[in-house]
C-alpha positions in Angstrom: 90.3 -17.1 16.3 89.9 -14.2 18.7 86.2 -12.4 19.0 86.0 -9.0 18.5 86.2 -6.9 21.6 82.7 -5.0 22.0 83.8 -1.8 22.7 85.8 0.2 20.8 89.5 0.5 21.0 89.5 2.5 24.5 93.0 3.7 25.5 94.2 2.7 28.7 94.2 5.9 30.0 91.0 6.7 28.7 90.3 4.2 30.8 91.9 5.4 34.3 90.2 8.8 33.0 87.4 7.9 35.0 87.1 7.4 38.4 84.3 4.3 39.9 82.1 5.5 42.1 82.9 5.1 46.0 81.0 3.4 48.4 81.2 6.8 50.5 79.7 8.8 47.5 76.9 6.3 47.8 76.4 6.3 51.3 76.3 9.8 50.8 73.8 10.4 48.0 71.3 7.4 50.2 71.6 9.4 52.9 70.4 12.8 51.3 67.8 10.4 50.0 66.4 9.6 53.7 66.7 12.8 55.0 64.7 14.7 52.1 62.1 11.8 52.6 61.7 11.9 56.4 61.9 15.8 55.7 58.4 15.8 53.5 56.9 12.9 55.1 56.9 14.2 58.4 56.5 17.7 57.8 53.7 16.7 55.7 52.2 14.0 58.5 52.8 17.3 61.0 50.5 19.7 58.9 47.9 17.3 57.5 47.3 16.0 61.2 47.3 19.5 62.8 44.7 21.1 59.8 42.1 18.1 59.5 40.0 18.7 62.1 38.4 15.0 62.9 35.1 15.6 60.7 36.5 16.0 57.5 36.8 13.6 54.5 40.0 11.4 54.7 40.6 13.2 51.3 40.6 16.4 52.6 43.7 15.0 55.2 45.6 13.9 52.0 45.0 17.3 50.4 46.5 19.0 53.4 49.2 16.2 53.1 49.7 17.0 49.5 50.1 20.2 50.1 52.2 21.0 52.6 54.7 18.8 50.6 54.6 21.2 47.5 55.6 24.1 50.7 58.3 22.4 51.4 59.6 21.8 47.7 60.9 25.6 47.7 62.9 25.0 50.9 64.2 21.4 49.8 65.0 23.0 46.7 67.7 25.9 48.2 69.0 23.0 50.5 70.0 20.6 47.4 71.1 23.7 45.2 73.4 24.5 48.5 74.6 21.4 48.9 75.4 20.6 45.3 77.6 23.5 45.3 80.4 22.3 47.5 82.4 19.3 46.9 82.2 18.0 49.7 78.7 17.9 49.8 77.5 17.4 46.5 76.4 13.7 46.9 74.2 14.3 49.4 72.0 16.8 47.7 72.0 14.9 44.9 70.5 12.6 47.5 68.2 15.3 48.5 66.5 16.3 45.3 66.0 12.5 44.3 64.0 12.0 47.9 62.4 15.4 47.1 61.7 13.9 43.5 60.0 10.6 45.2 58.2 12.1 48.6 56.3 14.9 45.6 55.4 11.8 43.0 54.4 9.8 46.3 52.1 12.6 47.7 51.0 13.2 43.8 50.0 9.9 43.9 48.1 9.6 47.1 46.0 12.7 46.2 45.3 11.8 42.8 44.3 8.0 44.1 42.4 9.4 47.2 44.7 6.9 49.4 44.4 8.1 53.3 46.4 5.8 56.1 44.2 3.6 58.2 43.9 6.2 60.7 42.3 8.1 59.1 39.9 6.5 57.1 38.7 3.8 59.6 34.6 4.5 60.1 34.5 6.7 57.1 31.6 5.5 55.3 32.1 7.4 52.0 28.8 9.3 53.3 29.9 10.4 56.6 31.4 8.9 60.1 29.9 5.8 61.4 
């Protein structure tokens, strides 16, 4: 008694139709990945240090974070799309909008949470510096 097979009958061909993905495509994409994220992290780390001046509420530095990370989606943005277009390339920017994709829902996150690094929230008092 033989099982049934549980996919359908799939021709050979069909098969061979399809080509696995390559270790080089994946290095690829993981690398467009990183270089988005380092991209929007440390552009972002750049402006929201340079803006908050010291006396401000450690929210205030994650809203400057925030939003230097939605400037920088219209400039990611052209880089993936130019990427994509070529062949050779196309991996990593589809690298580079998914670290786009994460840095934005990180940064969402952190403003929406009021998460500031250590930093700059040590002697914040939630009234004023200590």
């Amino acid at each position: 008694m033989t099982l049934p097979r549980p996919v359908p009958n799939v021709t050979r061909a069909e098969l061979e139709e399809h080509e696995p993905v390559k270790r080089s495509e994946i290095v690829r994409t993981a690398m467009g990945v990183c270089l988005s994220s380092v991209a929007h992290v440390g552009g972002g780390l750049v402006a929201a240090n340079s803006l908050w001046d010291g006396r401000d509420s450690p929210a205030e530095w994650t809203f400057y974070y925030a939003g230097a990370g939605c400037c920088l989606l219209p400039l990611t943005g052209t880089i993936a799309w130019l990427l994509t277009t070529t062949e050779s390339t196309r991996r990593t920017g589809q690298g580079v909008i998914i670290g786009a994709v994460v840095a934005t829902i990180v940064a969402g996150l952190a403003l929406l949470t009021g998460y500031a690094p250590p930093w700059i929230s040590a002697g914040w008092t939630g009234d004023g510096w200590s």
